[in-house]
Every structure is written in C-alpha cells, then in structure tokens.
PDB file of N, CA, C and O in Angstrom:
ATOM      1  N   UNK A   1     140.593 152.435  54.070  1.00  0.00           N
ATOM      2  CA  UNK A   1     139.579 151.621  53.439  1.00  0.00           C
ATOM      3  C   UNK A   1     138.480 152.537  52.903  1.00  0.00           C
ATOM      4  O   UNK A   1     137.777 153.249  53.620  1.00  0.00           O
ATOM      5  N   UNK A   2     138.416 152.467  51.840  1.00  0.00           N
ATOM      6  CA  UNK A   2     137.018 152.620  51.017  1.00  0.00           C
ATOM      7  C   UNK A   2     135.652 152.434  51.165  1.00  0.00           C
ATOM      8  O   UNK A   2     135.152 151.456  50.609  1.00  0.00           O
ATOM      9  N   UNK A   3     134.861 153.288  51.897  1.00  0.00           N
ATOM     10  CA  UNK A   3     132.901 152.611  51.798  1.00  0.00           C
ATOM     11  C   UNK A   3     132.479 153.330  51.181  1.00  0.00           C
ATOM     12  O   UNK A   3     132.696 154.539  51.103  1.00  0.00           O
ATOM     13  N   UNK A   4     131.357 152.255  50.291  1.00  0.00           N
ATOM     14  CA  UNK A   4     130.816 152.674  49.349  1.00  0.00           C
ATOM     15  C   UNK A   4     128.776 152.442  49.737  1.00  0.00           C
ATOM     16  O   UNK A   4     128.102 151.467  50.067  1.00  0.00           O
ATOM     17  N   UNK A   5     128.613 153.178  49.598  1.00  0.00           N
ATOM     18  CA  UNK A   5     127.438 153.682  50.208  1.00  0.00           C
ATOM     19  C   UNK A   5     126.097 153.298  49.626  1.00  0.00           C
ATOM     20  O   UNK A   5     125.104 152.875  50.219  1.00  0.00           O
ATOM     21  N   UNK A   6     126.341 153.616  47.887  1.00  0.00           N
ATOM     22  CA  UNK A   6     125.637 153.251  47.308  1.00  0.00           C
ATOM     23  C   UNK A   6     125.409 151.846  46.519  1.00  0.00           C
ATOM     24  O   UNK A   6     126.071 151.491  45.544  1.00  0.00           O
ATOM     25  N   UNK A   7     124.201 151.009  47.204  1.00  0.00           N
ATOM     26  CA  UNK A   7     124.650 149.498  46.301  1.00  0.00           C
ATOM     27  C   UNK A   7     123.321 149.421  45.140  1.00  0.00           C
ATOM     28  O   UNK A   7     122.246 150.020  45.170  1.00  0.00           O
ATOM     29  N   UNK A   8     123.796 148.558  44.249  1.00  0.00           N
ATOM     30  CA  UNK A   8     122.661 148.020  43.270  1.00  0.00           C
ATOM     31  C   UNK A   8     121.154 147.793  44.041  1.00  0.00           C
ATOM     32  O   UNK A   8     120.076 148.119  43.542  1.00  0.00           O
ATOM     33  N   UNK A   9     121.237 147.503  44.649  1.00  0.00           N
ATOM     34  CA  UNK A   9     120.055 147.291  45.736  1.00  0.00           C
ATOM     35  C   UNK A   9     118.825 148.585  46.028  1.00  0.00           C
ATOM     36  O   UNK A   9     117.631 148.789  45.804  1.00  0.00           O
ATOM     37  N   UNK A  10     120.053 149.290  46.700  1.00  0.00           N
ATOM     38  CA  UNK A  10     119.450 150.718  46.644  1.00  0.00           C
ATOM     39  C   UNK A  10     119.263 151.555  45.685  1.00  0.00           C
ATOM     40  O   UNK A  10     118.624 152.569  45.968  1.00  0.00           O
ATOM     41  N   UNK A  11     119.739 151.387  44.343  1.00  0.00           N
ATOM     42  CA  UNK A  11     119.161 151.799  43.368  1.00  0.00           C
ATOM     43  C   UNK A  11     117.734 151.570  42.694  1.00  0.00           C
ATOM     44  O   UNK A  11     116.808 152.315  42.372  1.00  0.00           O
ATOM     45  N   UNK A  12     118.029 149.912  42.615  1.00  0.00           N
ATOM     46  CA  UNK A  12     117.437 148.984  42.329  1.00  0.00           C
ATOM     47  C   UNK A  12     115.595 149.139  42.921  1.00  0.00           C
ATOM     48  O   UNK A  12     114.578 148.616  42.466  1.00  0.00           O
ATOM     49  N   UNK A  13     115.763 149.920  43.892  1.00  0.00           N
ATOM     50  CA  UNK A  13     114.873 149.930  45.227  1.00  0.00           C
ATOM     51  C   UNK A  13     114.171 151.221  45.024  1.00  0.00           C
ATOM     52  O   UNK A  13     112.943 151.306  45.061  1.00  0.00           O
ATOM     53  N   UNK A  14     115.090 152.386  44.775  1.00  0.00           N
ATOM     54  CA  UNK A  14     114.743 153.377  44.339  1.00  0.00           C
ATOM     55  C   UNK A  14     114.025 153.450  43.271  1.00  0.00           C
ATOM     56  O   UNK A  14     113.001 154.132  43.252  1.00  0.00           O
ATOM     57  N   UNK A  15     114.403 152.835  42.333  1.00  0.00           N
ATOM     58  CA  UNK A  15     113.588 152.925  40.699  1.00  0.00           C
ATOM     59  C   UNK A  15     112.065 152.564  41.232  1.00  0.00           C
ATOM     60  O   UNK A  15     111.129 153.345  41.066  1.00  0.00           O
ATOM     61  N   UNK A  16     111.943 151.398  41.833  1.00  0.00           N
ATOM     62  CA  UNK A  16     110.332 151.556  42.044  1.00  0.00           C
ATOM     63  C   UNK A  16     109.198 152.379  42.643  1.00  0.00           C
ATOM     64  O   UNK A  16     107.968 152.344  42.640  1.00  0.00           O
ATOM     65  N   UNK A  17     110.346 153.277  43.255  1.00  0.00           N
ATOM     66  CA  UNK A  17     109.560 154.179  43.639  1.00  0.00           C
ATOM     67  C   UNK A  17     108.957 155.463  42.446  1.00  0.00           C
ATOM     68  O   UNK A  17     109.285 155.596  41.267  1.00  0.00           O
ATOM     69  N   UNK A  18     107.864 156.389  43.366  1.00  0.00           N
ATOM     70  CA  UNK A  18     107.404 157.408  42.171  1.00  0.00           C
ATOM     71  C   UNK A  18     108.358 157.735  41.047  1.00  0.00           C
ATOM     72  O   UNK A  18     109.558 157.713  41.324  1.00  0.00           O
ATOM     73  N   UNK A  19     108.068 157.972  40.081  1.00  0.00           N
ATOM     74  CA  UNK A  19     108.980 159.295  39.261  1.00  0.00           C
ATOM     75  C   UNK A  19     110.004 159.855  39.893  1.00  0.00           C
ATOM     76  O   UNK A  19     109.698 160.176  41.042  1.00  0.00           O
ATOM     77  N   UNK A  20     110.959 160.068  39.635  1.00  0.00           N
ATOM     78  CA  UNK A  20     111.881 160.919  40.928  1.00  0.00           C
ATOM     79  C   UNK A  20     111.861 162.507  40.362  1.00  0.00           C
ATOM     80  O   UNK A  20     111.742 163.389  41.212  1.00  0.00           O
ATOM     81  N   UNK A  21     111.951 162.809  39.239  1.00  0.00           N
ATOM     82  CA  UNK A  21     111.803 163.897  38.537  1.00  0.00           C
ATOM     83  C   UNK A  21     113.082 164.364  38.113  1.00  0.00           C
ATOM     84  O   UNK A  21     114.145 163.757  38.242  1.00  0.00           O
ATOM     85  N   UNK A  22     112.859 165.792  37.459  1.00  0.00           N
ATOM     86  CA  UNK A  22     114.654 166.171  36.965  1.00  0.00           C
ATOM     87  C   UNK A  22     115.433 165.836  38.477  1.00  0.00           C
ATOM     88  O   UNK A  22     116.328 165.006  38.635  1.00  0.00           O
ATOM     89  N   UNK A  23     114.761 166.830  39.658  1.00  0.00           N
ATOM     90  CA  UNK A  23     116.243 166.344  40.726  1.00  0.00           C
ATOM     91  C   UNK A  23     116.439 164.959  41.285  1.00  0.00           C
ATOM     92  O   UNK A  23     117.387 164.524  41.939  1.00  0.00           O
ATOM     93  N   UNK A  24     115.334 164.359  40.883  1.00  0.00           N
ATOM     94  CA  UNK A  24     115.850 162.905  41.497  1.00  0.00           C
ATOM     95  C   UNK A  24     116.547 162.001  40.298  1.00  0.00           C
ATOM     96  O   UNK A  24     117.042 160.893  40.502  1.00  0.00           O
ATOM     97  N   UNK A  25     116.502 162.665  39.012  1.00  0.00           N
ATOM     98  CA  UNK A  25     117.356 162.191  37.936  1.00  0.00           C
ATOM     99  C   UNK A  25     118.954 162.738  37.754  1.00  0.00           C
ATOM    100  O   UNK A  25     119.910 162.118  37.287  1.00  0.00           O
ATOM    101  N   UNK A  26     118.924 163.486  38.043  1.00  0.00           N
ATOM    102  CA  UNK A  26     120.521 164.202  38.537  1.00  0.00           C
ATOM    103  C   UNK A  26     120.692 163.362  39.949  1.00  0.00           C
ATOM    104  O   UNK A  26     121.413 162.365  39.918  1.00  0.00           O
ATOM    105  N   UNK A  27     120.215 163.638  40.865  1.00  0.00           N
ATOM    106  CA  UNK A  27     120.883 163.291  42.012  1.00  0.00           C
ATOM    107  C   UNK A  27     121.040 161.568  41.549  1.00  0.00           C
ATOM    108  O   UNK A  27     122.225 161.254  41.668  1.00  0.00           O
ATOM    109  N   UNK A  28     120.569 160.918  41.281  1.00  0.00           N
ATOM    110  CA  UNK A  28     120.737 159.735  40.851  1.00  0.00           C
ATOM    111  C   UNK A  28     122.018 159.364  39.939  1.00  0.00           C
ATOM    112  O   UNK A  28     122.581 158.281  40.098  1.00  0.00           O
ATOM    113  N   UNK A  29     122.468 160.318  38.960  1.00  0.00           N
ATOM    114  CA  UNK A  29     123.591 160.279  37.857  1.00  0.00           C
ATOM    115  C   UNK A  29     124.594 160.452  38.707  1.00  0.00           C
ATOM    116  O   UNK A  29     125.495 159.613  38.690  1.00  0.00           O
ATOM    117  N   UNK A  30     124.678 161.750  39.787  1.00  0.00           N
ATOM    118  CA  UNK A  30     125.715 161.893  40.249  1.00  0.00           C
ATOM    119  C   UNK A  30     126.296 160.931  42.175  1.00  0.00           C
ATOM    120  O   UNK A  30     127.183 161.150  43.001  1.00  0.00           O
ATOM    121  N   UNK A  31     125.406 160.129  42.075  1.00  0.00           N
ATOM    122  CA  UNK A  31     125.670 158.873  43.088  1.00  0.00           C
ATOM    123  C   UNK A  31     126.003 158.070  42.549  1.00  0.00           C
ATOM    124  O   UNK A  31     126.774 157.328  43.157  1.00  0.00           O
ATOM    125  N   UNK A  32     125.633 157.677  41.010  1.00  0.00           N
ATOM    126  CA  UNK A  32     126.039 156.713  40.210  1.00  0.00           C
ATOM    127  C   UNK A  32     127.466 156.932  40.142  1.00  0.00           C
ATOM    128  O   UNK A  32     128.339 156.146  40.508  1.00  0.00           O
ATOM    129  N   UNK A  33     127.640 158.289  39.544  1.00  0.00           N
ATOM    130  CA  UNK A  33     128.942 158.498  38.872  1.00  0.00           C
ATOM    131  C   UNK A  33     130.087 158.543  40.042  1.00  0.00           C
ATOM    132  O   UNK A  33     131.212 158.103  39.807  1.00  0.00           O
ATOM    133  N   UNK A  34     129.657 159.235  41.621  1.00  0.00           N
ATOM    134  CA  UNK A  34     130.384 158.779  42.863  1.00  0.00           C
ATOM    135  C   UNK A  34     130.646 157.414  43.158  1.00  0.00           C
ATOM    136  O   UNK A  34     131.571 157.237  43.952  1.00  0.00           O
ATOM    137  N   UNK A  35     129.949 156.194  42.631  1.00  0.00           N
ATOM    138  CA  UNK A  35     130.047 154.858  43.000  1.00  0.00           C
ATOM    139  C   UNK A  35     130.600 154.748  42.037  1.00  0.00           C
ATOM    140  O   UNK A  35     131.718 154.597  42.528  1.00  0.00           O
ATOM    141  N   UNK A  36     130.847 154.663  40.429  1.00  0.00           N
ATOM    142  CA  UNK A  36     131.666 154.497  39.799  1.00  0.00           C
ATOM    143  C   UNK A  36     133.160 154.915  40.200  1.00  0.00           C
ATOM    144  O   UNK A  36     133.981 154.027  40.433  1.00  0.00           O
ATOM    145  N   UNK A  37     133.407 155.870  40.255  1.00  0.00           N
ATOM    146  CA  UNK A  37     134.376 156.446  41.204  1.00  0.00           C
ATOM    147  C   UNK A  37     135.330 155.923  41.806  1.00  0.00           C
ATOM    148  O   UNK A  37     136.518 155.608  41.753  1.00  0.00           O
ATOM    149  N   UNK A  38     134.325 155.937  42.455  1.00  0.00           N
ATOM    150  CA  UNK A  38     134.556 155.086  44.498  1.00  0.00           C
ATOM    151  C   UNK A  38     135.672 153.723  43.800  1.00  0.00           C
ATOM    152  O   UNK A  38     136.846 153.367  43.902  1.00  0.00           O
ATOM    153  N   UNK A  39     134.646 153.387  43.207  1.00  0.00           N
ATOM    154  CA  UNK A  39     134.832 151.488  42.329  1.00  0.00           C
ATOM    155  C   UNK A  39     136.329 151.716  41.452  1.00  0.00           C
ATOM    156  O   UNK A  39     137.229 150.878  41.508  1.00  0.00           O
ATOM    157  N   UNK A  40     136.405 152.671  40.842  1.00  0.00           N
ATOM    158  CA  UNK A  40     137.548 152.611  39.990  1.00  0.00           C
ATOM    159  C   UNK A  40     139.026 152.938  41.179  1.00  0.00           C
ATOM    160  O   UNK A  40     140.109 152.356  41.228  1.00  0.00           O
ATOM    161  N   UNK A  41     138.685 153.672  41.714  1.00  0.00           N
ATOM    162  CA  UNK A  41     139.873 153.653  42.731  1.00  0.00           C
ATOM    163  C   UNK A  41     140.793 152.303  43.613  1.00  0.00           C
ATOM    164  O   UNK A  41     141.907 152.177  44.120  1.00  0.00           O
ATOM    165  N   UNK A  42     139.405 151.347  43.396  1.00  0.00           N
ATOM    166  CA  UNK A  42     139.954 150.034  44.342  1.00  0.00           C
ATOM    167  C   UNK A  42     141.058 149.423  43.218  1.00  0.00           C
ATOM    168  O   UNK A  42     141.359 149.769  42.076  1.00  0.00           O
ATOM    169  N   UNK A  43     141.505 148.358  44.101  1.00  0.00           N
ATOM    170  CA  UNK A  43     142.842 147.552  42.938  1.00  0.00           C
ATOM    171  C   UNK A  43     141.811 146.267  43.112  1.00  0.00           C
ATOM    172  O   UNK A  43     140.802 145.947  43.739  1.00  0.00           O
ATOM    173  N   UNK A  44     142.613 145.818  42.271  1.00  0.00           N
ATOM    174  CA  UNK A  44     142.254 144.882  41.148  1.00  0.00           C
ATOM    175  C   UNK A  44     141.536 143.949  42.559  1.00  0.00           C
ATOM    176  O   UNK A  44     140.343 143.657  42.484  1.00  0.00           O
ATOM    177  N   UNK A  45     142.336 143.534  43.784  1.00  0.00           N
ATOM    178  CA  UNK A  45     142.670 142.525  44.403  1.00  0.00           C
ATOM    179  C   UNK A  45     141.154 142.763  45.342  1.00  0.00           C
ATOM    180  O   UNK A  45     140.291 141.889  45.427  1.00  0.00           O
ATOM    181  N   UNK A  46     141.059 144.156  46.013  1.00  0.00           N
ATOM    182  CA  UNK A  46     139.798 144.267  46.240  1.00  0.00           C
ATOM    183  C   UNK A  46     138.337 144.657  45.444  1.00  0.00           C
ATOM    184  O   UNK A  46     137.326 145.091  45.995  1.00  0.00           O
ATOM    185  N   UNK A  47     138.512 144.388  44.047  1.00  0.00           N
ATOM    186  CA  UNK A  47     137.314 144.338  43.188  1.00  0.00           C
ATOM    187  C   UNK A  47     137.060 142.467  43.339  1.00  0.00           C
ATOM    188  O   UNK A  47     136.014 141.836  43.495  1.00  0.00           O
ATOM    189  N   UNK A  48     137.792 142.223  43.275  1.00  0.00           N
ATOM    190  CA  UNK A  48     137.637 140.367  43.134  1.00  0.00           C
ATOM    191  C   UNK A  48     136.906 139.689  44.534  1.00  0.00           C
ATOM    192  O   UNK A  48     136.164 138.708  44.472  1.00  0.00           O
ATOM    193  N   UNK A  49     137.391 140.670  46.288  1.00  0.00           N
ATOM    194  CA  UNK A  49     136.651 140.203  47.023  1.00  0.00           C
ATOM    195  C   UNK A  49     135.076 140.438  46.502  1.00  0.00           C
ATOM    196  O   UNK A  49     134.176 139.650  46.794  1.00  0.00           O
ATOM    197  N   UNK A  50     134.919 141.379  45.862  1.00  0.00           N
ATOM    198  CA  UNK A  50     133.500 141.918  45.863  1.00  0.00           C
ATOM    199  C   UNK A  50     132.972 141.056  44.721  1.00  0.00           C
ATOM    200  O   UNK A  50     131.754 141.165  44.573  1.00  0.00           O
ATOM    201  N   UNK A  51     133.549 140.276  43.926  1.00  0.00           N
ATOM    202  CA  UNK A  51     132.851 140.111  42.803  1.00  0.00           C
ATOM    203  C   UNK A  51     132.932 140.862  41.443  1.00  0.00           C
ATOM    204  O   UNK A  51     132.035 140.820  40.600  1.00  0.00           O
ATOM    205  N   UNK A  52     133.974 141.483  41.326  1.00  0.00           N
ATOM    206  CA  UNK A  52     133.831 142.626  40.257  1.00  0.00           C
ATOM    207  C   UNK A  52     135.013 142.436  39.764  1.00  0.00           C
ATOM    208  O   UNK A  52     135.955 142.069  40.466  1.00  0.00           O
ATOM    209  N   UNK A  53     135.135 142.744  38.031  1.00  0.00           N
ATOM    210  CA  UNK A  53     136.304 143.150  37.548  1.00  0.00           C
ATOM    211  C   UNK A  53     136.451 144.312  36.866  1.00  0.00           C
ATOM    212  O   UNK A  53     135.564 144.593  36.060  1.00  0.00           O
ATOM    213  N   UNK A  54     137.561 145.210  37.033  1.00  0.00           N
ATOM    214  CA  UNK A  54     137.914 146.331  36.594  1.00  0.00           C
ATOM    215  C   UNK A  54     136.931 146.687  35.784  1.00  0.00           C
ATOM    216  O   UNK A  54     136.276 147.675  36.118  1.00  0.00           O
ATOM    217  N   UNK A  55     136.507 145.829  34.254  1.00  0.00           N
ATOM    218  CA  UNK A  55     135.736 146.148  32.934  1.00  0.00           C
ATOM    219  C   UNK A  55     134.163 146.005  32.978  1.00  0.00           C
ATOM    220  O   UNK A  55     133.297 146.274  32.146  1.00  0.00           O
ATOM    221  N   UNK A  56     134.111 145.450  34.331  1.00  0.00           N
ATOM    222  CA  UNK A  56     132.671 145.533  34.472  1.00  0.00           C
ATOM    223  C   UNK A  56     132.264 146.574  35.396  1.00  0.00           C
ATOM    224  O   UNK A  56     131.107 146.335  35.743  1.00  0.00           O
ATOM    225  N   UNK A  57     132.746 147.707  35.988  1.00  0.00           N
ATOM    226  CA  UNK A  57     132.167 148.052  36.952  1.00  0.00           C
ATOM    227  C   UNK A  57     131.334 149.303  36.510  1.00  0.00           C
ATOM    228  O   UNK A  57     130.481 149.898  37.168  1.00  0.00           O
ATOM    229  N   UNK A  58     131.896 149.628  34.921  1.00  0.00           N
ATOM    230  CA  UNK A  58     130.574 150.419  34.826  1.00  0.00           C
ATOM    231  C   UNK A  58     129.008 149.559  34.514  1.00  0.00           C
ATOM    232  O   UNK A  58     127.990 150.139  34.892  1.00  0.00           O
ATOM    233  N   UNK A  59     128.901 148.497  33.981  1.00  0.00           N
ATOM    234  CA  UNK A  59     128.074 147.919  33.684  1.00  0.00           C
ATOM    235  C   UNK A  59     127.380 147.558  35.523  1.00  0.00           C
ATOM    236  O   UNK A  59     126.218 147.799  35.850  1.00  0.00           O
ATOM    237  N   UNK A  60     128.237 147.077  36.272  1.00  0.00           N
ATOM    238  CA  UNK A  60     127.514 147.157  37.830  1.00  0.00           C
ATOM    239  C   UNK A  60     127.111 148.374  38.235  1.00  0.00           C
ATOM    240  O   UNK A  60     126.345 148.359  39.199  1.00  0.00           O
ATOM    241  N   UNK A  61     127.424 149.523  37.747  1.00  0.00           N
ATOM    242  CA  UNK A  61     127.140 150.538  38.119  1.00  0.00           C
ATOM    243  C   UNK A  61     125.566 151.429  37.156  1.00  0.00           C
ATOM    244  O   UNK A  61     124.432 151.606  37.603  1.00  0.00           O
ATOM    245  N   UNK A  62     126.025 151.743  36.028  1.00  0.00           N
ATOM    246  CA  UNK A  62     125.123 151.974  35.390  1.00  0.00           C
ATOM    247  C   UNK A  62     123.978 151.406  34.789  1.00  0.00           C
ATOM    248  O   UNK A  62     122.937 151.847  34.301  1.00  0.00           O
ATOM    249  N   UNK A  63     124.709 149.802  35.053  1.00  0.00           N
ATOM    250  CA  UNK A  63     123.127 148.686  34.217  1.00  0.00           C
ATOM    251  C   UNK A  63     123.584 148.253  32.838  1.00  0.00           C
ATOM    252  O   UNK A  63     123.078 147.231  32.376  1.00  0.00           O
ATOM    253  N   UNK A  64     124.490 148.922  32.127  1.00  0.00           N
ATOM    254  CA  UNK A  64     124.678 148.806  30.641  1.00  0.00           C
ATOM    255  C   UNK A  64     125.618 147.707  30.560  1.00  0.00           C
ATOM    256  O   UNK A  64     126.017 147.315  29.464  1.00  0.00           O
TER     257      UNK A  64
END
C-alpha cells in the first residue's frame, strides 16, 4: 500500500504562511511533483476510493 504524505490541506496551509523563499519554493515543487507521483502509480480502482480520476490528478495536485 501506498501513503501519501502530502495532502491539499497541507499545502493549502502552507501557502499562508510567510514567503517560503527560493528553498521553500523548490522544496514545495518537488513534494508536489512526489505526490503527483505517488498519485500516478495508484490504479484506476484506488484513485476512485479517494475521489480522483487518473486526468485530474495533476490539477489536485498542482491547482491548475
């Protein structure tokens, strides 16, 4: 089984905080891009418990 560590929440949570700066803007891309990841590895069957489909998970992930 798969855990995924990073949720919208905690991003979400993060942004209000200070500025993060260049390293908190990298470290941020590359948790993103680990939860993207993470997300593309699951099948179809466990994206659907979560709410997610395959074509959206960069948009859950990145915001776009």
């Amino acid at each position: 089984m798969t855990t995924i560590t990073l949720t919208r929440e905690t991003l979400r949570n993060h942004s209000l905080q200070a500025r993060p700066g260049l390293m908190g803007t990298i470290k941020g891309y590359f948790a993103r891009s680990n939860a993207e990841r993470q997300l593309r590895q699951l099948d179809d069957r466990l994206l659907a418990d979560i709410g997610l489909k395959r074509h959206d998970i960069s948009r859950a992930v990145w915001g776009r």
